[in-house]
C-alpha positions as CSV (number, residue, x, y, z in Angstrom):
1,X,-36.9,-59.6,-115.8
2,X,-39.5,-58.7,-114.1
3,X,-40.5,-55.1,-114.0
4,X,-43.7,-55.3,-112.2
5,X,-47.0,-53.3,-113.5
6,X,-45.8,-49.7,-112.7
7,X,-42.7,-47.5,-111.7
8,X,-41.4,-44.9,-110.7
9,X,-38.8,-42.0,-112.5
10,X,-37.3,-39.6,-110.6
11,X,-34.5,-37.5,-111.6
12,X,-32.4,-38.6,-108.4
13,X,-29.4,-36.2,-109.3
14,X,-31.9,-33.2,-107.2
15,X,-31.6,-35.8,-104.7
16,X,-28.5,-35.9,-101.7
17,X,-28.4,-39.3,-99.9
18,X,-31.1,-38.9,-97.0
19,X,-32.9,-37.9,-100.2
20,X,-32.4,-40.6,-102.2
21,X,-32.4,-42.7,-99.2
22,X,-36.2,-41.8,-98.6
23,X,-37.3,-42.2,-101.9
24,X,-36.2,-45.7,-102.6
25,X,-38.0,-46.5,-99.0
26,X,-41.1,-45.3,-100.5
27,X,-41.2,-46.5,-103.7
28,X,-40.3,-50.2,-102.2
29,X,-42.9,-49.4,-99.7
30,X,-45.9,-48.2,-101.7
31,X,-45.3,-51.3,-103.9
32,X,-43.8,-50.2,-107.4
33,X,-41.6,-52.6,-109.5
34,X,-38.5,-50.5,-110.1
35,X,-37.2,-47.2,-109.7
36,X,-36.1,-45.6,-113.0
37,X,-33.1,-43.0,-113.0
38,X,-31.3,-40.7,-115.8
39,X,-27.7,-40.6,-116.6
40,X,-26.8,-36.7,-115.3
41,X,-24.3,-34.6,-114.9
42,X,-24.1,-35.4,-111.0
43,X,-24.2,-39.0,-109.7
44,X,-22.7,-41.7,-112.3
45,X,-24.7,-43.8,-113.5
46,X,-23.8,-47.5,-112.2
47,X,-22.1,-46.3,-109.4
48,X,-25.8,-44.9,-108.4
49,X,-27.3,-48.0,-108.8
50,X,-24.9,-49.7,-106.8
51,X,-26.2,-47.5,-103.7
52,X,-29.6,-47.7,-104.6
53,X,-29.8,-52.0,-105.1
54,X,-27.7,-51.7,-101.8
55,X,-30.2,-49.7,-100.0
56,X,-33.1,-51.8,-101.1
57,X,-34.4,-55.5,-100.9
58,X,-36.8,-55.6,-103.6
59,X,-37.1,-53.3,-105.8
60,X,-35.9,-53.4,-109.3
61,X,-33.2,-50.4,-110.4
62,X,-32.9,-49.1,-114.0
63,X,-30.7,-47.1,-116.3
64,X,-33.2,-44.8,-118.5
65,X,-30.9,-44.2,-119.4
66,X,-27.2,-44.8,-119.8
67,X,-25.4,-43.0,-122.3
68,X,-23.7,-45.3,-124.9
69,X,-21.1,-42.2,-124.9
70,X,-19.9,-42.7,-120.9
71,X,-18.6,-45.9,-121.0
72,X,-17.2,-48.1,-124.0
73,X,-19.4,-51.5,-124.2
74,X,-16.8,-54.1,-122.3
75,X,-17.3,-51.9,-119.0
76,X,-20.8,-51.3,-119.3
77,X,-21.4,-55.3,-119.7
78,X,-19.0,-56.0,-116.6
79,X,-21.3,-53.4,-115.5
80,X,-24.8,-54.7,-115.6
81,X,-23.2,-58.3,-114.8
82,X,-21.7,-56.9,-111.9
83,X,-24.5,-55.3,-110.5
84,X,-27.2,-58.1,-111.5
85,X,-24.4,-61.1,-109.9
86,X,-23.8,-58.8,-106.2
87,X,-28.0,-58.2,-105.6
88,X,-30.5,-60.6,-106.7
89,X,-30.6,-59.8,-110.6
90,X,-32.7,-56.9,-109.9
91,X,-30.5,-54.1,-112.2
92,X,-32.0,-53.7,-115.6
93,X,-29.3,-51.5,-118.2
94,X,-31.7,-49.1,-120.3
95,X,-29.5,-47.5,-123.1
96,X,-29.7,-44.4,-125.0
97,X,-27.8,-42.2,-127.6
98,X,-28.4,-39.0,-125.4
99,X,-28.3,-35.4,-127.4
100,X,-25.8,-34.1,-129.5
101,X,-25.2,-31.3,-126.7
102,X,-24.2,-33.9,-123.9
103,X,-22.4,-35.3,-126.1
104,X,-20.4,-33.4,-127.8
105,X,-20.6,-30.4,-125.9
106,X,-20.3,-31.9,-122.4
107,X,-18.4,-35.2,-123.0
108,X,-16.4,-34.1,-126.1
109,X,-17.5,-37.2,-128.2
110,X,-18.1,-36.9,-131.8
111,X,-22.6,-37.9,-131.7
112,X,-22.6,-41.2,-134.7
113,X,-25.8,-41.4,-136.4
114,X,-28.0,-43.0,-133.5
115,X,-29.3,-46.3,-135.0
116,X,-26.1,-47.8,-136.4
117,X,-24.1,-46.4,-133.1
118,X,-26.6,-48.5,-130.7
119,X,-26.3,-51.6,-133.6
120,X,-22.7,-51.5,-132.8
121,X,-22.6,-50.8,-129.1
122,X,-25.4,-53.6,-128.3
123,X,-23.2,-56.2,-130.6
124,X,-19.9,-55.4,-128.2
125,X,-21.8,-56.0,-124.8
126,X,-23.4,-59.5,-126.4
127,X,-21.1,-60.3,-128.6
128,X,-19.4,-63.6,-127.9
129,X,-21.5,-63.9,-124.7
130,X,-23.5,-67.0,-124.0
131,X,-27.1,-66.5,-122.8
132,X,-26.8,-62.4,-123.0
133,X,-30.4,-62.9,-125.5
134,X,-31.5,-63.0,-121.9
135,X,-29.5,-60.1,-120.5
136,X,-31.8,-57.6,-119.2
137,X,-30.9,-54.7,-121.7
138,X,-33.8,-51.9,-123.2
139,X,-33.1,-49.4,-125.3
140,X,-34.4,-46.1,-125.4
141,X,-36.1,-45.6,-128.8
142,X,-38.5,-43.4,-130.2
143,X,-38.4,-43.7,-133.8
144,X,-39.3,-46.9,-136.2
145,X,-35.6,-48.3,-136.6
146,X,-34.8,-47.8,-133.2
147,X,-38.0,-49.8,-131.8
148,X,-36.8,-52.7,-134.5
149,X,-33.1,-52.9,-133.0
150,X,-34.7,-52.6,-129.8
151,X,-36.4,-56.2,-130.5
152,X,-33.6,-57.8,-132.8
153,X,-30.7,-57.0,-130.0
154,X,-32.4,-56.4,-126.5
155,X,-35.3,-57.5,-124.6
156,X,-37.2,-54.5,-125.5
157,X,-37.7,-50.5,-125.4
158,X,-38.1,-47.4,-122.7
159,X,-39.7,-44.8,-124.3
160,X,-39.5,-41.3,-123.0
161,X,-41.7,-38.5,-123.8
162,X,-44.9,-40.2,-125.7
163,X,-48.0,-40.9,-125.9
164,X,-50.8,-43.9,-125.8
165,X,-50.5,-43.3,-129.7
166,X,-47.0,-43.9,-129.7
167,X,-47.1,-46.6,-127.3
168,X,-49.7,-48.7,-129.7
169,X,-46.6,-48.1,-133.0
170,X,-44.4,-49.2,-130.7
171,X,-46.0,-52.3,-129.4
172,X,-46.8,-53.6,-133.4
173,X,-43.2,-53.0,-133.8
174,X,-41.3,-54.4,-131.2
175,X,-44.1,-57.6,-131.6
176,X,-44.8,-60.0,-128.6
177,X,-43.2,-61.1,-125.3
178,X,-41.0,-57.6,-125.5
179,X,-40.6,-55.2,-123.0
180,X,-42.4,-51.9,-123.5
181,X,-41.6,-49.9,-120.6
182,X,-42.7,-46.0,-121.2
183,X,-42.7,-43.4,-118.8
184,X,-44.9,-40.6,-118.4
185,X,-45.4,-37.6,-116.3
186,X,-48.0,-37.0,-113.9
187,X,-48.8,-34.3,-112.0
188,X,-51.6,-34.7,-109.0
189,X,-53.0,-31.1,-109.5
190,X,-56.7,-30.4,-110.7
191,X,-56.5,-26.9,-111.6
192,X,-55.5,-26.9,-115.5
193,X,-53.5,-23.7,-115.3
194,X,-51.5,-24.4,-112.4
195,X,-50.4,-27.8,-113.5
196,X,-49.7,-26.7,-117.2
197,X,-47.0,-24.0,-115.4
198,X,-45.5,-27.3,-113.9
199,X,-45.3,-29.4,-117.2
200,X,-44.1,-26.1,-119.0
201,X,-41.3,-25.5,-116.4
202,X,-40.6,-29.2,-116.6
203,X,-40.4,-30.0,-120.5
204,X,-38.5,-26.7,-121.1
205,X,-35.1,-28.8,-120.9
206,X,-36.2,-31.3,-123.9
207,X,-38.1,-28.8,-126.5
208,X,-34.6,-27.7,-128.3
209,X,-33.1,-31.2,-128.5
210,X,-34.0,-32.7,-132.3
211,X,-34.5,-36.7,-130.9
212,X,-37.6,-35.7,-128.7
213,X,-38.9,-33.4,-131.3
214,X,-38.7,-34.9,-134.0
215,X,-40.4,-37.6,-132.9
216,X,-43.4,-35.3,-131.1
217,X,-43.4,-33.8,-134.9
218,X,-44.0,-37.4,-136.2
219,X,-46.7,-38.6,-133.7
220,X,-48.8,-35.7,-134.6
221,X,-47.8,-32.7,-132.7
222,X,-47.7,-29.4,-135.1
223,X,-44.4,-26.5,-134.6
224,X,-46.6,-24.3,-133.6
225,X,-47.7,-26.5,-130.7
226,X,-44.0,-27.0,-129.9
227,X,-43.6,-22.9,-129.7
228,X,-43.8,-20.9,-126.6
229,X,-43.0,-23.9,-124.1
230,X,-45.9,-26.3,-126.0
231,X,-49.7,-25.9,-126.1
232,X,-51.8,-26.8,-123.8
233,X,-52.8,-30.4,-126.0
234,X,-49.0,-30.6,-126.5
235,X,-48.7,-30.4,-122.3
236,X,-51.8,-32.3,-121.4
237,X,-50.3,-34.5,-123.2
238,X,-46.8,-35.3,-121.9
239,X,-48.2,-34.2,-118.7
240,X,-51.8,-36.4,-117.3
241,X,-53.0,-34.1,-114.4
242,X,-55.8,-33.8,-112.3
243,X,-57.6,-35.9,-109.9
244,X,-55.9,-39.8,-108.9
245,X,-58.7,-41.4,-111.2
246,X,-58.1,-39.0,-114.1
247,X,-54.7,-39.6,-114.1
248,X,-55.5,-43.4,-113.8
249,X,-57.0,-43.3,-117.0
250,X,-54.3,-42.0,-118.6
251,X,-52.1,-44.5,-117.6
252,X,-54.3,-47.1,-118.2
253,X,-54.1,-46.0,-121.6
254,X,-50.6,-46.9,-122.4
255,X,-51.7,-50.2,-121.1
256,X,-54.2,-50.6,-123.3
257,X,-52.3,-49.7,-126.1
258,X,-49.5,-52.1,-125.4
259,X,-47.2,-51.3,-122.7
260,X,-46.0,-53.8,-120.9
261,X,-44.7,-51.6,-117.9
262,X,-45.4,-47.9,-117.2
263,X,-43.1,-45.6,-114.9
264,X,-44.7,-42.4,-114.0
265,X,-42.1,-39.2,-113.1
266,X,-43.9,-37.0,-110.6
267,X,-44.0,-33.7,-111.4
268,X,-43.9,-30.6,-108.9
269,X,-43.1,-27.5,-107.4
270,X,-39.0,-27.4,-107.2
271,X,-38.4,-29.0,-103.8
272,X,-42.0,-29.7,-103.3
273,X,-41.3,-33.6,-101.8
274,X,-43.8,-33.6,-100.1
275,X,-46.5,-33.3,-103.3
276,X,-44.2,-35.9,-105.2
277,X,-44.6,-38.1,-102.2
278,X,-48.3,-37.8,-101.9
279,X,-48.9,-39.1,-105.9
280,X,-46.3,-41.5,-105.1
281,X,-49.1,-42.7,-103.0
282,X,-52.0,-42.0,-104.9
283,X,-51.4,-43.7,-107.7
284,X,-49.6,-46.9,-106.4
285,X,-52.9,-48.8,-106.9
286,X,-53.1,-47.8,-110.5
């Protein structure tokens, strides 16, 4: 499985398919590994990556992630075997437990406590299946028993939402040859106030739900920081901006702490492709 050096996140459900068309061109051109999607309301999931490995001829497509509450574990593994058998291997399946509101609100599942749910989800894709140690399944994990199960029953973790701090825990946890594959937003804008709106306006969707802060309380971030759309540590943090080669340190950060991979979600101006498309290219080189 080989992710390549850096990625891309986008969340392709803004997208229509002359959108999503011209994204995958890009990324594939400017060089990135893989192309990193979320499971939304709008496009499902594996049907999506379908299109996208269709439409491209190297680039690797992954989950980040697929809800362990959309499909039961048989189809998700015919899934990911599907997908891998019909275009070159290139589909990696990230997992995830979601949030209790898409969940239970949107899906109508009953939410299982997280870590013992995933246990038993990861055990019905594998179980009984030669070779699937090798199967190119991450989890998304966050916490301490999530990162373990990530490297006792997949090849590794995707991360969402952290830091170079968190990165470093999760490397000593997972241990070697894992797959450590965070994301983190970036936003190609040197004046501090303008691109603080942009990570406020962005992160507004995950401050209420309890996985992401719980785990922003347990890094080090204070409530207070996570009041009144975060403070400015709290969104210089989740958000590197500035110039190309202050943003390159950031990432180069996670590297250093351990990641093994590092997918970077543009962030912008609603609509604004044209600034996603310039740090596309900007930081391709990282």
């Amino acid at each position: 499985m080989n992710l390549g050096r850096l990625g891309i996140w986008y969340p392709t459900d803004r997208l229509d398919a002359d959108g999503l068309g011209a994204l995958l061109h890009l990324v594939e051109e400017q060089g990135y590994g893989t192309l990193w999607y979320p499971e939304s309301r709008g496009y499902e999931s594996l049907a999506l990556a379908g299109c996208m490995l269709g439409a491209t001829r190297r680039l690797h497509i992954g989950s980040s992630i697929a809800s362990i509450y959309a499909r039961d574990a048989f189809t998700a593994r015919r899934g990911m075997v599907t997908l891998n058998d019909l275009y070159g291997g290139r589909f990696v399946l990230g997992l995830g437990v979601s949030h209790v509101p898409m969940v239970e609100g949107i899906r109508g599942h009953v939410y299982e406590k997280p870590v013992p749910a995933m246990r038993a989800y990861l055990d019905g894709i594998q179980k009984g299946e030669p070779g699937s140690e090798g199967w190119p399944l991450l989890v998304a994990a966050l916490g301490p028993l999530m990162l373990k199960l990530s490297a006792t029953h997949a090849r590794g973790a995707v991360p969402y939402n952290v830091t170079p701090g968190h990165t470093a825990e999760a490397a000593k946890i997972l241990g070697p040859n894992k797959v450590l594959a965070v994301e983190q937003k970036v936003c190609l804008e040197t004046d501090p106030a303008k691109a603080r709106a942009l990570g406020r306006k962005e992160l507004h969707r995950y401050m209420g739900l309890p996985n992401y802060r719980n785990n922003w309380l347990r890094i080090g971030f204070t409530e207070a920081e996570l009041e009144g759309g975060g403070s400015d540590r709290f969104i210089d943090a989740m958000v590197l901006h500035g110039d190309a080669a202050a943003i390159r340190a950031g990432l180069r950060a996670h590297f250093a702490a351990g990641a093994t991979h590092v997918c970077l979600q543009p962030v912008h101006a609603e609509g604004d492709i044209a600034a996603r498309d310039a740090m596309i290219r900007a930081l391709a080189d990282t």
